[in-house]
VEXFI-795647 format. One record per residue: residue in three letters; z negated, x, y negated of N, C-alpha, C, O, CB in turn. Coordinates in steps of 0.02 Angstrom, whole numbers, plus 32768, in hexadecimal, padded with zeros to 4 digits. Glycine has a CB too. Example, Ala and Ser with C-alpha at 12.3 -4.5 7.8 and 13.67 -1.06 7.14 Angstrom:
ala7E7A8294811C7E7A826780E17E7A829480A57E5982C880A67E3C823580E0
ser7E9E828280707E9B82AC80357E7682857FFE7E6E829E7FC77EE282C0801E
***
This chain:
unkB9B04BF0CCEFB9C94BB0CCD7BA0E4BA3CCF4BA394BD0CCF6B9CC4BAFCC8A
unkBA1B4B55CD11BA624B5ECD23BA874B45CCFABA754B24CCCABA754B46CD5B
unkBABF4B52CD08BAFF4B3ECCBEBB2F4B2DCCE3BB2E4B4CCD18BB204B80CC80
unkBB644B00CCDCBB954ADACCF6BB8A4A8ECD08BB6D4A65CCE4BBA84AFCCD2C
unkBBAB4A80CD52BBC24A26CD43BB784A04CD63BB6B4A0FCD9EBC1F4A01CD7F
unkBB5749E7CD46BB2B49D4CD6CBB284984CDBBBB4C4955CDCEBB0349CDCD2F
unkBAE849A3CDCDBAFF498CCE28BB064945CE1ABB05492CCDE2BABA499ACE75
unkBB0E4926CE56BB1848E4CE65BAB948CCCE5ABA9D489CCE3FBB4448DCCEBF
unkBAA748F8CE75BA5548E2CE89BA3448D4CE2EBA0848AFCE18BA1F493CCEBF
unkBA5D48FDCE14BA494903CDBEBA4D48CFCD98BA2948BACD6ABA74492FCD95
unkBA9648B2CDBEBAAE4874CD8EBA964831CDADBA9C47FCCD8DBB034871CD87
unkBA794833CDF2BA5B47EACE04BA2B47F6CDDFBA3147D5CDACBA4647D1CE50
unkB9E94824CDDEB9BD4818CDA6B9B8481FCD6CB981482DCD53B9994828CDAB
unkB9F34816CD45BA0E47FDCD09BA1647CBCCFFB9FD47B2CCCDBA39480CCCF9
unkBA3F47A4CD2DBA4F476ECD2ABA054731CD3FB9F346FDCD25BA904772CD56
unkB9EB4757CD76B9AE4716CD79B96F4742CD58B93D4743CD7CB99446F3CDDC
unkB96D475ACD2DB939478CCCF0B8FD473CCCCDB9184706CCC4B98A47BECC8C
unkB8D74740CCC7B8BE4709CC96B8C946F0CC6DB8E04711CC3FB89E4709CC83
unkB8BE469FCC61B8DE467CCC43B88D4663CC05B850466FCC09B90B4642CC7E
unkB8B54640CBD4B86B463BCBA9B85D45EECBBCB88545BFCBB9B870464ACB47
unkB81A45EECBCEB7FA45B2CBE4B7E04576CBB6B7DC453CCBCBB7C645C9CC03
unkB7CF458DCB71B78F4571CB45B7AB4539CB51B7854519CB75B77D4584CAF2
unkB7DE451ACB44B7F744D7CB3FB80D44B8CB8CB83C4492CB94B83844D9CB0C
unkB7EB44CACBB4B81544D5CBFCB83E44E0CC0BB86F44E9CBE6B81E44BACC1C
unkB83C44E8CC60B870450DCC77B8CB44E5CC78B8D944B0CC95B8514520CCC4
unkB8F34508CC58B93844F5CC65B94944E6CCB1B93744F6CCEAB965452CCC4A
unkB97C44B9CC8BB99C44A4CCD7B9DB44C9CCE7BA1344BDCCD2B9B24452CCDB
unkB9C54501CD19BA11452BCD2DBA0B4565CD11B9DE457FCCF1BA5B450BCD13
unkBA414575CD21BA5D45D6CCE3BAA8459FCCE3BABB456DCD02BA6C4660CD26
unkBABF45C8CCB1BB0F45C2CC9ABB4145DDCCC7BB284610CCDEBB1E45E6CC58
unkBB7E45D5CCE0BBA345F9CD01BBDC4610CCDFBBF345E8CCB6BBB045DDCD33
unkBBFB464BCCE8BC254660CCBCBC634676CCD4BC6E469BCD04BC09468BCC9B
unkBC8F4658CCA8BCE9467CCCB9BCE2464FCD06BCAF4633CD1CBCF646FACCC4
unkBD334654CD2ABD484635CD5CBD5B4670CD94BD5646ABCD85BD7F4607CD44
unkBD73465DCDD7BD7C4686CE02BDAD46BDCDF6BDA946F6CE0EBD884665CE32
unkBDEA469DCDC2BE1E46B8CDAEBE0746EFCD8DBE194729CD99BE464690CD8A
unkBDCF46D7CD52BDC2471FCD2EBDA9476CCD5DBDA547A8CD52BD80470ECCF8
unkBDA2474ACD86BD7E4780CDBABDBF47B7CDD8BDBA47EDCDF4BD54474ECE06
unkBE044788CDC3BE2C47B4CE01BE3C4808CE03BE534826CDD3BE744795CE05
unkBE32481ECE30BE374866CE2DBDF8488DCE2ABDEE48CACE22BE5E4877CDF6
unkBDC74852CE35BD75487CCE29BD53485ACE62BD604821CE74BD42486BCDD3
unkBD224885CE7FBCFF4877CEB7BCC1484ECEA2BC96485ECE79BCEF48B5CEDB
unkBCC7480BCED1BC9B47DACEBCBC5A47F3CF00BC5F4805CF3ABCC5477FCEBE
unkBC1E47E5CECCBC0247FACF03BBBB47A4CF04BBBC4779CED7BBE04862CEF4
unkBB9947A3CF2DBB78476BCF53BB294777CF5CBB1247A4CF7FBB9B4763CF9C
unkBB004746CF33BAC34763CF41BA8D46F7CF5BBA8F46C0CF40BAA347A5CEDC
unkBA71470ECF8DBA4746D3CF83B9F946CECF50B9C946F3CF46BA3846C4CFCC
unkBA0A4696CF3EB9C54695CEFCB9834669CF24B986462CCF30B9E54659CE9D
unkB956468BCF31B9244669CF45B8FF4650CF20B8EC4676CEF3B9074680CF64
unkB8DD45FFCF1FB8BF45C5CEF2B88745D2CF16B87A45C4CF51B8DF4572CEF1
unkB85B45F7CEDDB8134607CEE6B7EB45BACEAFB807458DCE8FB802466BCEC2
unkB7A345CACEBAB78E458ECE8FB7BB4543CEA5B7F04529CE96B79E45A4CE3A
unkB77D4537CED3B78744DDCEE9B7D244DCCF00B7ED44A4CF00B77C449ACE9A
unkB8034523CF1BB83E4515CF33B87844FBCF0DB8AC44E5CF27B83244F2CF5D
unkB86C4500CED0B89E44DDCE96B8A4450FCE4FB8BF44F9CE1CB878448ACE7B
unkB88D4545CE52B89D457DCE33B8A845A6CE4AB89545B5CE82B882458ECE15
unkB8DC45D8CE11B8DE4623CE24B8A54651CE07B8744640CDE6B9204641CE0C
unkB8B8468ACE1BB87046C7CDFAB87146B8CDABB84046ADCD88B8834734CE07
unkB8AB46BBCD9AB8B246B6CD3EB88A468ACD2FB8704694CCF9B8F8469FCD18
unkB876464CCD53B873460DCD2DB88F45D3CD0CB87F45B1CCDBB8644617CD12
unkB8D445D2CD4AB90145B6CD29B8F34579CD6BB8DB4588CDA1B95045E5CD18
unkB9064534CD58B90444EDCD7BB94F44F2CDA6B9844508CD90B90044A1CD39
unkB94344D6CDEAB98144DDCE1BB965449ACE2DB9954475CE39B98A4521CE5C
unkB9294477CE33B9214433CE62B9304458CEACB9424493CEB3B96343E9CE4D
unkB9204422CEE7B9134440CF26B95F4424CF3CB98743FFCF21B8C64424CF54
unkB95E4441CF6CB9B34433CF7FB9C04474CFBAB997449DCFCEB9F3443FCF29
unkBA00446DCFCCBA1344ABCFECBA1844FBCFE1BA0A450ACFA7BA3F449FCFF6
unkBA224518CFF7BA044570CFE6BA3A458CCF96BA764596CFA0BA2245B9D049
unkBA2E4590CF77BA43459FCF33BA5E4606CF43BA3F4634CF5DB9EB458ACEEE
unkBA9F4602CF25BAC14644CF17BAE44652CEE7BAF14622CEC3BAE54653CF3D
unkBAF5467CCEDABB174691CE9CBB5446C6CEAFBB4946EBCEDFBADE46B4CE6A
unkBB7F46CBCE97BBBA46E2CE91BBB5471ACE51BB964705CE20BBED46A4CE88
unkBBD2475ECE4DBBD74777CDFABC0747B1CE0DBC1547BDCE48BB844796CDCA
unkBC2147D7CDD4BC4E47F8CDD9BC1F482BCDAABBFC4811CD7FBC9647D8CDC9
unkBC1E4882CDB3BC0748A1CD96BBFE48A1CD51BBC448A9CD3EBC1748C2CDA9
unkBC354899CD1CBC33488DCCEBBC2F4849CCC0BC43483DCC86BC5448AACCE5
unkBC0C481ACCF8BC0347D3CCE4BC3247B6CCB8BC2B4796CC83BBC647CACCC5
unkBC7947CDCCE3BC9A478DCCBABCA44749CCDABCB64713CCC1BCE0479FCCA5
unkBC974756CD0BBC844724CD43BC30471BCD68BC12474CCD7EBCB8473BCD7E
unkBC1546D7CD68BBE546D5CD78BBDA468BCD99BBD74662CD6CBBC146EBCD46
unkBBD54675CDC7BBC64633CDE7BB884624CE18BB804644CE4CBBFF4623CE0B
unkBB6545FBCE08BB2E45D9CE24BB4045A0CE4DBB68457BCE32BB0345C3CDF3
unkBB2F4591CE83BB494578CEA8BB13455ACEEEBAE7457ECF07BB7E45A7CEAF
unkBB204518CF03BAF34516CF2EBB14451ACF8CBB4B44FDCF92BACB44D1CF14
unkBB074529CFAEBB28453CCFF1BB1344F1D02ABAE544E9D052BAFF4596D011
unkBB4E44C5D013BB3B4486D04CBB5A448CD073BB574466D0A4BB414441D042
***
């Protein structure tokens, strides 16, 4: 079993983890804290690929079609930004 800080790879699929559908799918994830909260912590960069008709993520969360969608987070998610790359 491992014990300590968990990876970067851990916390993107946390962050895009499944979302509950019954009522459909939400529009977005939430973004959290500002760049500032981040200072002194390594921001790290992941791209989110829109599976299903190109306008979702794996979770099930609604992005609409648009340019390539990424996310921003800081290990201990005090920082988290969604973001689209025009």
């Amino acid at each position: 079993m491992r014990t300590g800080k968990p990876t970067a790879t851990q916390i993107y699929k946390e962050l895009i983890g499944k979302v509950d559908c019954r009522r459909g799918a939400p529009m977005g994830r939430p973004n959290v804290g500002t760049k500032e909260d981040a200072c002194g912590k390594q921001i790290y960069r992941r791209h989110i690929p829109l599976i299903y008709d190109g306008a979702y993520d794996s979770g099930g969360a609604y992005w609409g079609c648009g340019s390539p969608l990424y996310v921003e987070f800081t290990l201990d998610k005090s920082y988290v930004n969604f973001y689209r790359n025009e």
